[in-house]
MIDRENKE-664816 format. One record per atom (N, C-alpha, C, O): atom name; x, y, z. Coordinates in steps of 0.2 Angstrom, whole numbers. Atoms other than C-alpha are relative to their C-alpha. Last residue first. Example, Ala and Ser with C-alpha at 12.3 -4.5 7.8 and 13.67 -1.06 7.14 Angstrom:
BEGIN
<a:N	xx:-4	yy:-6	zz:-1>
<a:CA	xx:68	yy:-5	zz:36>
<a:C	xx:-4	yy:5	zz:3>
<a:O	xx:-1	yy:11	zz:4>
<a:N	xx:4	yy:-6	zz:0>
<a:CA	xx:62	yy:-22	zz:39>
<a:C	xx:4	yy:6	zz:0>
<a:O	xx:9	yy:5	zz:3>
end
This chain:
BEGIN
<a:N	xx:-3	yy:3	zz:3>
<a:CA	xx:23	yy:40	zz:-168>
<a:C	xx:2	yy:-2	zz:-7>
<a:O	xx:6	yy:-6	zz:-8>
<a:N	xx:-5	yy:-7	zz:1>
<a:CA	xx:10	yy:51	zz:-164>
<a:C	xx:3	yy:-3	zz:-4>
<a:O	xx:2	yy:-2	zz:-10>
<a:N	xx:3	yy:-3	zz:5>
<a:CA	xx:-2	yy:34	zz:-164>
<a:C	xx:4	yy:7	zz:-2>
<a:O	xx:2	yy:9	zz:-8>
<a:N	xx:-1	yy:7	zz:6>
<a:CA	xx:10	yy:27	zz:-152>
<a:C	xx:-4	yy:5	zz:-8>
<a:O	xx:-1	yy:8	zz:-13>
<a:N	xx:-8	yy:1	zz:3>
<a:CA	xx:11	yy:41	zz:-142>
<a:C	xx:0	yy:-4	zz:-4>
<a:O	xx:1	yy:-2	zz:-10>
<a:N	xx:-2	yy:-5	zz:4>
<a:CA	xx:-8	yy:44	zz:-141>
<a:C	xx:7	yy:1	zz:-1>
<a:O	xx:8	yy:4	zz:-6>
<a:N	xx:5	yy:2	zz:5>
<a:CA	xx:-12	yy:24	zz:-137>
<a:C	xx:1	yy:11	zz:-4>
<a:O	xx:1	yy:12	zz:-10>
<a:N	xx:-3	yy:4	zz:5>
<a:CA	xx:1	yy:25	zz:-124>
<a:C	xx:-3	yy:2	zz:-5>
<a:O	xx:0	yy:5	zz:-9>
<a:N	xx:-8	yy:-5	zz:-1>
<a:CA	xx:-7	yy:41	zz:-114>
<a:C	xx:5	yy:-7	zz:-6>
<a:O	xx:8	yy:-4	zz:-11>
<a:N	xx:0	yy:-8	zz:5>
<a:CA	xx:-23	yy:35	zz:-117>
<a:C	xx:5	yy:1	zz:-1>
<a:O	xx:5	yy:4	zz:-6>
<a:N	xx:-2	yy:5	zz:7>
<a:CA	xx:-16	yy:16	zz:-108>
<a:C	xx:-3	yy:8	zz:-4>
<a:O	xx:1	yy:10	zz:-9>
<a:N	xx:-4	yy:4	zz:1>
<a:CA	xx:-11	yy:27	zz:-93>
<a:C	xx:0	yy:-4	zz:-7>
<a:O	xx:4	yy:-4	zz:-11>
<a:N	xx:-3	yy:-5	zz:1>
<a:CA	xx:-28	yy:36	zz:-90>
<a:C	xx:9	yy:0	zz:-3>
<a:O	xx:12	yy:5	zz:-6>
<a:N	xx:1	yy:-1	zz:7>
<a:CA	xx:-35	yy:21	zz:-91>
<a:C	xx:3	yy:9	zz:-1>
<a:O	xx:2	yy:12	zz:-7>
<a:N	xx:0	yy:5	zz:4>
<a:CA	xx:-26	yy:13	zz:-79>
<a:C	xx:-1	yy:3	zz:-4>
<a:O	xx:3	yy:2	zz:-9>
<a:N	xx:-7	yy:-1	zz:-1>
<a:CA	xx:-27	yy:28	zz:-66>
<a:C	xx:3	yy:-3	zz:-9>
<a:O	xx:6	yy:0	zz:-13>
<a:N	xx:0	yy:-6	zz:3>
<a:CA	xx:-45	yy:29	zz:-67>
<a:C	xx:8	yy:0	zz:-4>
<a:O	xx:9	yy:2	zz:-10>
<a:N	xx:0	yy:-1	zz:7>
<a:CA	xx:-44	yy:11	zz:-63>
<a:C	xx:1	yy:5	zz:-4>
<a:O	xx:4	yy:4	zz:-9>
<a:N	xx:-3	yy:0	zz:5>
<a:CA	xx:-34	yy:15	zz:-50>
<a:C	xx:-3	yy:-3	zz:-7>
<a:O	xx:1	yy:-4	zz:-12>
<a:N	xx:-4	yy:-6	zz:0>
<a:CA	xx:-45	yy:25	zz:-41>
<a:C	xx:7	yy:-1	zz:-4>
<a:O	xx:10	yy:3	zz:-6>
<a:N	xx:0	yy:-6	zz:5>
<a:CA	xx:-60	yy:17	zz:-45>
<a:C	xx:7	yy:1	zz:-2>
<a:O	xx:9	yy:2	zz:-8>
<a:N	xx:-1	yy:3	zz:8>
<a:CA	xx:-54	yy:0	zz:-37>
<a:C	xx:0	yy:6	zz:-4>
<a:O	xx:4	yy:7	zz:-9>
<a:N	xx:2	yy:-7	zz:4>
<a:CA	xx:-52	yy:9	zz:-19>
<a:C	xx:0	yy:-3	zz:-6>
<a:O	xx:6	yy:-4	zz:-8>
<a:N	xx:5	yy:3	zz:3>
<a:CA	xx:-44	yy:-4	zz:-8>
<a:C	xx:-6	yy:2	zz:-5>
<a:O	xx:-10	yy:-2	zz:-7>
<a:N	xx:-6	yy:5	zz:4>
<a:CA	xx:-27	yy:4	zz:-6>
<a:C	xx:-5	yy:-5	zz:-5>
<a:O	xx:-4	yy:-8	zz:-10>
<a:N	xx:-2	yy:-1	zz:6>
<a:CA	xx:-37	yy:19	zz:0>
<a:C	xx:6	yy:-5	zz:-5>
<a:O	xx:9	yy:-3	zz:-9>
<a:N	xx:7	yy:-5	zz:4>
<a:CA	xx:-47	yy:10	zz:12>
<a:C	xx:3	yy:4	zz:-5>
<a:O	xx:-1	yy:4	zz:-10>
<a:N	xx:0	yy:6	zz:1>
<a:CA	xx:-30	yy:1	zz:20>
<a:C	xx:-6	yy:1	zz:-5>
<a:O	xx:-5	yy:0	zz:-11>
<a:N	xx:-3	yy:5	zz:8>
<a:CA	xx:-21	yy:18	zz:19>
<a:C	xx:-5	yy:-6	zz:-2>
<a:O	xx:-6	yy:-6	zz:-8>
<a:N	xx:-4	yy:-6	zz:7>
<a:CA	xx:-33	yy:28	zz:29>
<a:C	xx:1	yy:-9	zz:-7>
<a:O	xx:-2	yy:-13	zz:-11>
<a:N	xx:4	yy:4	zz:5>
<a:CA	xx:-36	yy:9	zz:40>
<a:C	xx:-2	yy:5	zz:-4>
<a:O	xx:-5	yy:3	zz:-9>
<a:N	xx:0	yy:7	zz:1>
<a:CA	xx:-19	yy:11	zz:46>
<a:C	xx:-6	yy:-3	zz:-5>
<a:O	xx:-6	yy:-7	zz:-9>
<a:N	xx:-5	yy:2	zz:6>
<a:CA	xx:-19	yy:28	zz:46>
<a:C	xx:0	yy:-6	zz:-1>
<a:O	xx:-4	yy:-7	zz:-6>
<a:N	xx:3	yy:-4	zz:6>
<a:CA	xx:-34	yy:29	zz:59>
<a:C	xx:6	yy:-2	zz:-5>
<a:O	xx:5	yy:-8	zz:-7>
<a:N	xx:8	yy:-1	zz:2>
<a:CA	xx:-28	yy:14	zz:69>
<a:C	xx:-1	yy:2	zz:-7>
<a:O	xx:-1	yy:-1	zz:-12>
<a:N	xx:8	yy:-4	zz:3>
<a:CA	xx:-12	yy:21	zz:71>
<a:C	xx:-4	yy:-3	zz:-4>
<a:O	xx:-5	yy:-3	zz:-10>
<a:N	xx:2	yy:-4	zz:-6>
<a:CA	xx:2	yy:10	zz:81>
<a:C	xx:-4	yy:7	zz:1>
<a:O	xx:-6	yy:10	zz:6>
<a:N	xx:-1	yy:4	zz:-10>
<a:CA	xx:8	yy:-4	zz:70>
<a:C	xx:-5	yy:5	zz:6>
<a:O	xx:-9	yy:3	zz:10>
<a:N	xx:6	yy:4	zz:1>
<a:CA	xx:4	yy:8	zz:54>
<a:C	xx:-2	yy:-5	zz:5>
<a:O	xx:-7	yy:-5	zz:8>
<a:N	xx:6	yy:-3	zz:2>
<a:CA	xx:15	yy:19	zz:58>
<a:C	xx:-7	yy:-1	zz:0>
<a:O	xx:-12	yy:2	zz:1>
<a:N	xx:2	yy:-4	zz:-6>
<a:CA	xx:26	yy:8	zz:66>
<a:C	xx:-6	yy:5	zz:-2>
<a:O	xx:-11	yy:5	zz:2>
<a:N	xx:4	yy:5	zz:-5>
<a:CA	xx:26	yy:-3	zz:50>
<a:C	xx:0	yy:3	zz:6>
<a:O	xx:-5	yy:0	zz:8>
<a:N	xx:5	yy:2	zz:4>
<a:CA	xx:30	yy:13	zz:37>
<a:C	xx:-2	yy:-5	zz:6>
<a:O	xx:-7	yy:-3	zz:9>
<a:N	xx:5	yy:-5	zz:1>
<a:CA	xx:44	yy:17	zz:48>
<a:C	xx:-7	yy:2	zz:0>
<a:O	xx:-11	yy:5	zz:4>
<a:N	xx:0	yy:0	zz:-5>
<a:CA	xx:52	yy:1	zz:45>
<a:C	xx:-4	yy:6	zz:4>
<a:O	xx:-9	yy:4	zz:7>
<a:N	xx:6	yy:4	zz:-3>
<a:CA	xx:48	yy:3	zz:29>
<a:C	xx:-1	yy:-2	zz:7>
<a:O	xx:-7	yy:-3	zz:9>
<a:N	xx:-2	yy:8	zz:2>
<a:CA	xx:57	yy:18	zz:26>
<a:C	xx:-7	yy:-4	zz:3>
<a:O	xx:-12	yy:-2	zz:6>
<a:N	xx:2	yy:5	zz:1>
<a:CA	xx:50	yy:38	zz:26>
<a:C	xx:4	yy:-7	zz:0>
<a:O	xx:7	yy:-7	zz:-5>
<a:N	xx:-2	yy:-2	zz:11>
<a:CA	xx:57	yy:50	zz:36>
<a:C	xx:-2	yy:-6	zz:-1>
<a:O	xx:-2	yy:-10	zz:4>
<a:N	xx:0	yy:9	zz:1>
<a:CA	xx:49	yy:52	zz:55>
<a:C	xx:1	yy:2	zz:-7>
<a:O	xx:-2	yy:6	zz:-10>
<a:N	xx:5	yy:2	zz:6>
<a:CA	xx:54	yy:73	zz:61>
<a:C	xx:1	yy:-10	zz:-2>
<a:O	xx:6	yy:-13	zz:-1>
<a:N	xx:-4	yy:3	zz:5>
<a:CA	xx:58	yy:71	zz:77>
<a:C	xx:-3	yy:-1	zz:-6>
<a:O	xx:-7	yy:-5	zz:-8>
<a:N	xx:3	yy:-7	zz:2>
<a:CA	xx:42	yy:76	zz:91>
<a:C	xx:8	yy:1	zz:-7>
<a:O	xx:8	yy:7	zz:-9>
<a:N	xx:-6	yy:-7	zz:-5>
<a:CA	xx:50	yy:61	zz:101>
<a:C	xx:0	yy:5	zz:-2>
<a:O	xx:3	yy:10	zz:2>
<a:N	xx:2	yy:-2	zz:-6>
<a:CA	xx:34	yy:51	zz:98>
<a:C	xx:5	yy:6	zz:3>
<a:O	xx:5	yy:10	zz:8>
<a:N	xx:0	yy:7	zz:-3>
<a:CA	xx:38	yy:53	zz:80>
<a:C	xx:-2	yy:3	zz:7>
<a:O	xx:-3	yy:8	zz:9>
<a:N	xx:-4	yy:0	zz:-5>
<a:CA	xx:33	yy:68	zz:69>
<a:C	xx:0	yy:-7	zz:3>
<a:O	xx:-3	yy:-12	zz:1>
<a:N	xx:4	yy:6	zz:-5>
<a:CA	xx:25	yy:68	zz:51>
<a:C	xx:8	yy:-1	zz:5>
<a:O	xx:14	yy:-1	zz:3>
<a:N	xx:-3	yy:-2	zz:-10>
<a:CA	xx:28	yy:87	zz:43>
<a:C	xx:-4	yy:-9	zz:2>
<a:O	xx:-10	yy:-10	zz:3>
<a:N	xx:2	yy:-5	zz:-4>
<a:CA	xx:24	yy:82	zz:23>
<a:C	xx:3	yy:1	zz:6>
<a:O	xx:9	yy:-2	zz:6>
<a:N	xx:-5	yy:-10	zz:3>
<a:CA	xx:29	yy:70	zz:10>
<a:C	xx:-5	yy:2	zz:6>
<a:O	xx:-10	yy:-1	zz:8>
<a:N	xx:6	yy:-5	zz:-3>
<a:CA	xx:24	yy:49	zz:11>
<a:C	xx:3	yy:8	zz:-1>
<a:O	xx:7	yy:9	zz:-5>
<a:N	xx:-2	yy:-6	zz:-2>
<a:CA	xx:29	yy:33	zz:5>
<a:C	xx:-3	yy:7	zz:3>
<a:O	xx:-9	yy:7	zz:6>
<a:N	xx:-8	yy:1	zz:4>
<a:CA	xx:28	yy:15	zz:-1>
<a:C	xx:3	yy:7	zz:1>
<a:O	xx:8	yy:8	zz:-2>
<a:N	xx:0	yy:-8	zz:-4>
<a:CA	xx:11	yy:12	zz:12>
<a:C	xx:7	yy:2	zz:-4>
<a:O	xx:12	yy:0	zz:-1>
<a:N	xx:4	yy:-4	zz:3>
<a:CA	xx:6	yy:-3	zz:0>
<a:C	xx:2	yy:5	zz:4>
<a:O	xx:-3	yy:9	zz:4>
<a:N	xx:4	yy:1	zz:6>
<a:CA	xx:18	yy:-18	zz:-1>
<a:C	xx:-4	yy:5	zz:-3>
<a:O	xx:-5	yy:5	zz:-9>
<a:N	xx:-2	yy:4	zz:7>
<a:CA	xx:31	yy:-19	zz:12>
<a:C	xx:-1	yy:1	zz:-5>
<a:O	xx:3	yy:2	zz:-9>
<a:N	xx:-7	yy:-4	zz:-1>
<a:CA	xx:24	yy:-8	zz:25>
<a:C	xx:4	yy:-1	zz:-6>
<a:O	xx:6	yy:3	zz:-10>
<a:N	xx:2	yy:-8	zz:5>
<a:CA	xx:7	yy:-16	zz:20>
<a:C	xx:6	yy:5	zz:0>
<a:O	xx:6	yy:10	zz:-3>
<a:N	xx:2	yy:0	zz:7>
<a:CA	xx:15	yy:-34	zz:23>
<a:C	xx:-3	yy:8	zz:-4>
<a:O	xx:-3	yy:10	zz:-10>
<a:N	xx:-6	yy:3	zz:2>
<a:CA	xx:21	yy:-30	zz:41>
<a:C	xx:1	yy:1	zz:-8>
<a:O	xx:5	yy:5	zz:-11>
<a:N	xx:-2	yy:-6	zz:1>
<a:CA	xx:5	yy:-21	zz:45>
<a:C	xx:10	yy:1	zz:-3>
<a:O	xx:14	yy:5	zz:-4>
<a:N	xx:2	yy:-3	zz:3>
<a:CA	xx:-2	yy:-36	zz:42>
<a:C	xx:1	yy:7	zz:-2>
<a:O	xx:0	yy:10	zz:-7>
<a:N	xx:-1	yy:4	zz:7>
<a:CA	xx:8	yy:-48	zz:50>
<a:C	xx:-4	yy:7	zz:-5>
<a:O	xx:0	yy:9	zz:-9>
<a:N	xx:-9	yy:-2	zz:-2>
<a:CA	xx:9	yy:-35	zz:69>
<a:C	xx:0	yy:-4	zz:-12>
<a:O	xx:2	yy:0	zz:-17>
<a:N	xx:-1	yy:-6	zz:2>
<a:CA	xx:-10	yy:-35	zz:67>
<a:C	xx:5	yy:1	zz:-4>
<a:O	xx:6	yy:3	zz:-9>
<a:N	xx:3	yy:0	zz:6>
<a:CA	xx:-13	yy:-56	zz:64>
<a:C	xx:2	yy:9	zz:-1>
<a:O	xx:4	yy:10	zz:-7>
<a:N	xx:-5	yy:6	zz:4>
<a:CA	xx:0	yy:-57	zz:78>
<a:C	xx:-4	yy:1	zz:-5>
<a:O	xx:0	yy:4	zz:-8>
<a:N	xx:-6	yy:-5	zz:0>
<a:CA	xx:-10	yy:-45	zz:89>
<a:C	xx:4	yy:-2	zz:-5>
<a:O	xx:7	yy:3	zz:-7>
<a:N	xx:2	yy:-7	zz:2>
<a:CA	xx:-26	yy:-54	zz:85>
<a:C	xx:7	yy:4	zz:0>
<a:O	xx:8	yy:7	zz:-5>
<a:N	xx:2	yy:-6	zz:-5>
<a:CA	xx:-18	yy:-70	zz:91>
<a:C	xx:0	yy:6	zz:-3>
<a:O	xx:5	yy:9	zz:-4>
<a:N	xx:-4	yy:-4	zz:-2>
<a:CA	xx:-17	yy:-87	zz:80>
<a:C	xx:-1	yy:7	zz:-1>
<a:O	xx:-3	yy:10	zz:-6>
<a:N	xx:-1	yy:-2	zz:-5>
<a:CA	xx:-28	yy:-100	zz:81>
<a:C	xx:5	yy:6	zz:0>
<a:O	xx:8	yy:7	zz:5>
<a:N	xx:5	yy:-7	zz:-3>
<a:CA	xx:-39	yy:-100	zz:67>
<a:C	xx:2	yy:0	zz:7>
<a:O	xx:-2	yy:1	zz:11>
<a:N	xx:4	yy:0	zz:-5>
<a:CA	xx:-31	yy:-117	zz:63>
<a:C	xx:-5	yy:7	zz:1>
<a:O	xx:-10	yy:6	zz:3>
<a:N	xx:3	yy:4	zz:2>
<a:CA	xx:-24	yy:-112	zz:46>
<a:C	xx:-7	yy:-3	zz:4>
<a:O	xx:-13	yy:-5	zz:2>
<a:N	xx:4	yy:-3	zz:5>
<a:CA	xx:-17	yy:-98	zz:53>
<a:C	xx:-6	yy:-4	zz:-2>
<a:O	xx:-11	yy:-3	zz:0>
<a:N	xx:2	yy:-5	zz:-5>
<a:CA	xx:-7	yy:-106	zz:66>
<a:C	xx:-6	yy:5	zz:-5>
<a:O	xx:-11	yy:8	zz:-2>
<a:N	xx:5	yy:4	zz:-3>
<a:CA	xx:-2	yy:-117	zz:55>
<a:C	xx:-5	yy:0	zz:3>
<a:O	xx:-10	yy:-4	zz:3>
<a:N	xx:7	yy:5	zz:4>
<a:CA	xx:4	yy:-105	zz:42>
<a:C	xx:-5	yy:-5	zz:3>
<a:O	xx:-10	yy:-6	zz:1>
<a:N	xx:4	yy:4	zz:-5>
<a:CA	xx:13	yy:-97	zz:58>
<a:C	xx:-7	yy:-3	zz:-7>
<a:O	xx:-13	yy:-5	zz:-7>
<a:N	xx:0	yy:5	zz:-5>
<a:CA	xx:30	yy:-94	zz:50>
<a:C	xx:-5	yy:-3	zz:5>
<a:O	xx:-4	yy:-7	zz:9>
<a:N	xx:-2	yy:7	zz:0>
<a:CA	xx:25	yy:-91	zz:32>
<a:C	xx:0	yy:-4	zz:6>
<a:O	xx:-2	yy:-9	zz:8>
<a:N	xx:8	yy:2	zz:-3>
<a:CA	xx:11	yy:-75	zz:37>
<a:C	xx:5	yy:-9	zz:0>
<a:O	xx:3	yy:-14	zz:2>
<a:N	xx:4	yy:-3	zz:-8>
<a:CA	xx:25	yy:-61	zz:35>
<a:C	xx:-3	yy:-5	zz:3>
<a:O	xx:-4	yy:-5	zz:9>
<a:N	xx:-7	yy:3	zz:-6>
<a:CA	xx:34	yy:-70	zz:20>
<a:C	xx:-2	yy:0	zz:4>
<a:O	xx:-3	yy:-5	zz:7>
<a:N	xx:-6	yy:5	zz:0>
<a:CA	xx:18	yy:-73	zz:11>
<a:C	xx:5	yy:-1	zz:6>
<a:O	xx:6	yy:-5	zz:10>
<a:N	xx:4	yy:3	zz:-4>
<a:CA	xx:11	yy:-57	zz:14>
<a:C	xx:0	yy:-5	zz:1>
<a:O	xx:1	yy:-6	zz:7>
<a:N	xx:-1	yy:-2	zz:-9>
<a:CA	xx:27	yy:-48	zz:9>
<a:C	xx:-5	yy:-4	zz:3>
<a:O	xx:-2	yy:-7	zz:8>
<a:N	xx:-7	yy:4	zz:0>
<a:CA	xx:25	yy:-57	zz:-9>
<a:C	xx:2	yy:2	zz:8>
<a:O	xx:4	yy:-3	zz:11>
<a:N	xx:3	yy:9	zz:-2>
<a:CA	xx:6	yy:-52	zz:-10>
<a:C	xx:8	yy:-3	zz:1>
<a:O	xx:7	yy:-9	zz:3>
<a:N	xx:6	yy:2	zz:-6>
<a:CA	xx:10	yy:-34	zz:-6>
<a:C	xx:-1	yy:-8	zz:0>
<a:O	xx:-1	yy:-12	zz:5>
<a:N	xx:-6	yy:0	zz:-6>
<a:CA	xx:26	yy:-35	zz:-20>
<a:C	xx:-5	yy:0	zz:8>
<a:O	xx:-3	yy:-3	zz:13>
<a:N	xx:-5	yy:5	zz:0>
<a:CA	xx:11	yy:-41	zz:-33>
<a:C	xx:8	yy:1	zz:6>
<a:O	xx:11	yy:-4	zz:9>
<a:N	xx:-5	yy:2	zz:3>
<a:CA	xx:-2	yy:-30	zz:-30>
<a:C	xx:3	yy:-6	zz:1>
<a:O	xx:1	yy:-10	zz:5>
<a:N	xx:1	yy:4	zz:6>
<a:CA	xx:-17	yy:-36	zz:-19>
<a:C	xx:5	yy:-1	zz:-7>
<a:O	xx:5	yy:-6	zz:-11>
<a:N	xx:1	yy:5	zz:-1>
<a:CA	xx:-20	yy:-19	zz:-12>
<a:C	xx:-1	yy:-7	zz:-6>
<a:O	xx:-3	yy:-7	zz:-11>
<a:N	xx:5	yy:2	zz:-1>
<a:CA	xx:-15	yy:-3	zz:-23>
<a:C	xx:0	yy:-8	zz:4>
<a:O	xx:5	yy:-12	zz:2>
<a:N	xx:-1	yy:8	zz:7>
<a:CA	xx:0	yy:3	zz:-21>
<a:C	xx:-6	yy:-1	zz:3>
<a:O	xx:-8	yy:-1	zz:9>
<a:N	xx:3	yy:6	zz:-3>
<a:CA	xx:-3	yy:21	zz:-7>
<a:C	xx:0	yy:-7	zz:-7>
<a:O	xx:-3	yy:-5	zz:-12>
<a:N	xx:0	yy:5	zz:6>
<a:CA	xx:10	yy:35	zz:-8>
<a:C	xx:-1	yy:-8	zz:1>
<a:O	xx:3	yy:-12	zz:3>
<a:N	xx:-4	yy:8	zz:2>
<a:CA	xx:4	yy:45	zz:6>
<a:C	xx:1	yy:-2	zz:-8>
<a:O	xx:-2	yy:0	zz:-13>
<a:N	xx:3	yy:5	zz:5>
<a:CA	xx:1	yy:65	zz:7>
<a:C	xx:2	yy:-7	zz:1>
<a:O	xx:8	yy:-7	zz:3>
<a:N	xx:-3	yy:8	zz:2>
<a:CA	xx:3	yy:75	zz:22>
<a:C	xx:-3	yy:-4	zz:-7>
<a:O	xx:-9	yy:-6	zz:-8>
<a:N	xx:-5	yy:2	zz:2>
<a:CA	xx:-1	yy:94	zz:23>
<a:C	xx:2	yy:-4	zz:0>
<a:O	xx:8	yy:-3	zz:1>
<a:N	xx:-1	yy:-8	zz:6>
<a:CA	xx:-20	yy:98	zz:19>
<a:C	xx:7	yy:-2	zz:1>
<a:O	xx:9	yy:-5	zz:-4>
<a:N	xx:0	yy:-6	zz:-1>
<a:CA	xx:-20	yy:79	zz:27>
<a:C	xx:0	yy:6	zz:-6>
<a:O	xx:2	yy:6	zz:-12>
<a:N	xx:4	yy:2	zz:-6>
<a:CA	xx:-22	yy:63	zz:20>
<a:C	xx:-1	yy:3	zz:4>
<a:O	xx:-6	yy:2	zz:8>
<a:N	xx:-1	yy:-4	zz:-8>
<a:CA	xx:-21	yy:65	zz:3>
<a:C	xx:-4	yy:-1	zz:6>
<a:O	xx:-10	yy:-3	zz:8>
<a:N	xx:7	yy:-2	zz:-4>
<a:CA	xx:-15	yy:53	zz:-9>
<a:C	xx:1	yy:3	zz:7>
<a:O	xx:4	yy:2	zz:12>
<a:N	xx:-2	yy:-4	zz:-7>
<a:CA	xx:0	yy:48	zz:-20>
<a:C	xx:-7	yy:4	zz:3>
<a:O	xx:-11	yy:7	zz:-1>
<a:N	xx:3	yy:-8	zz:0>
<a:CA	xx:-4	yy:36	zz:-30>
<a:C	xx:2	yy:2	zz:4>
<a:O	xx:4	yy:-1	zz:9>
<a:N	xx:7	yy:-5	zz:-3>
<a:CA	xx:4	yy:19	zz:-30>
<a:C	xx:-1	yy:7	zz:-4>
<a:O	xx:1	yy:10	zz:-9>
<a:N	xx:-5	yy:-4	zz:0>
<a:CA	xx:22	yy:8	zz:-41>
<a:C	xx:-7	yy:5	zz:6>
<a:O	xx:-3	yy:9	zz:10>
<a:N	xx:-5	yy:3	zz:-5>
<a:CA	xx:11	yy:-10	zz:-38>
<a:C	xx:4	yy:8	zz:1>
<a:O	xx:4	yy:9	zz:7>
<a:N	xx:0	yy:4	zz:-7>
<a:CA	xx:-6	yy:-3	zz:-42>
<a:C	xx:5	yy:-2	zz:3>
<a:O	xx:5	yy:-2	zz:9>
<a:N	xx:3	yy:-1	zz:-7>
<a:CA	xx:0	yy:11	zz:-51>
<a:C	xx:-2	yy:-4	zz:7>
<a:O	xx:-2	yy:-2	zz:13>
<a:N	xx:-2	yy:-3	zz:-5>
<a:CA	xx:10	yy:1	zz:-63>
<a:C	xx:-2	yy:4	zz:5>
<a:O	xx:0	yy:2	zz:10>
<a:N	xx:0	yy:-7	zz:1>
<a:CA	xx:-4	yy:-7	zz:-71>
<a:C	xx:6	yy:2	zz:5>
<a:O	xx:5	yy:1	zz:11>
<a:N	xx:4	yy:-1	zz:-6>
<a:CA	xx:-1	yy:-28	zz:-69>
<a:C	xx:2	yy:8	zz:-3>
<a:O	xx:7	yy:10	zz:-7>
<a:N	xx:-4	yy:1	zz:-3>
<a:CA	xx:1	yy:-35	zz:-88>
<a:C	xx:-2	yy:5	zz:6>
<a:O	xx:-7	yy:8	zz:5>
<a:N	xx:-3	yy:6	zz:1>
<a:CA	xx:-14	yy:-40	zz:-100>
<a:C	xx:8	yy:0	zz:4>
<a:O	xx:12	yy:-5	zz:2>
<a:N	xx:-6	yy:2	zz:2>
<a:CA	xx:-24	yy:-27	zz:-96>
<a:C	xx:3	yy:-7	zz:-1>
<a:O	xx:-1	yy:-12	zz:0>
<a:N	xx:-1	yy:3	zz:-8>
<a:CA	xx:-41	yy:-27	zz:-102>
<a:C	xx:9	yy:1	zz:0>
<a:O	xx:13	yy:0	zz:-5>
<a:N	xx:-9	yy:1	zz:0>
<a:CA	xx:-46	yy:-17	zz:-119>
<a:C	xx:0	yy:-2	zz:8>
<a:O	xx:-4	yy:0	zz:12>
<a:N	xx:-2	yy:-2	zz:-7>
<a:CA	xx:-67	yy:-19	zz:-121>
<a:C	xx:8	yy:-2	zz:0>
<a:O	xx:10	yy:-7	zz:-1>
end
């Protein structure tokens, strides 16, 4: 059995996934390495607050969609409008409103981020692709 022995780009670089006939995301898998590094900053200043199990459902939102902005929402393609009917272009900024303020998207991505198939597939679809260049070579 081959294991990796460094992180798959798909999980930190994503898939591109549909979520509409016309919107796709590009979702990193949960757990990467730039998501765990957003999670961190996002969660450093109420460690306390955390620790205790005191701090406020909103705040636990606001952090997480903080860190999925950062870490797994990393882009997107199609017609997505803002409240002002303006088309909304991808940044992270963006990406945490998005997510800050839909629900359904919010747990879209959160569930395709969580998906193990999808990037294992990816993975071994990846080391094939090495393993026939080399052998080319």
């Amino acid at each position: 059995m081959k294991i990796a022995t460094s992180e798959n780009p798909a999980d930190r670089d994503g898939l591109w996934t549909a979520y509409t006939e016309d919107v796709d995301f590009l979702i990193a898998r949960a757990g990467n390495s730039r998501f765990l590094k957003a999670s961190d900053k996002a969660e450093a200043p109420y460690r306390r607050q955390i620790a205790r199990g005191k701090l406020a459902t909103e705040k636990q939102i606001e952090i997480q969609c903080r860190a999925m902005a950062e870490g797994i929402l990393l882009g997107w393609r199609g017609p997505i409008e803002g409240d002002d009917g303006n088309p909304l272009e991808y940044s992270v900024d963006n990406a945490y409103l998005m997510l800050r303020y839909n629900a359904d998207i919010r747990d879209f991505v959160f569930e395709a981020a969580t998906e193990q198939e999808r990037y294992r597939v990816e993975a071994r679809e990846t080391t094939a692709k090495k393993s026939r260049t080399t052998s080319a070579g």
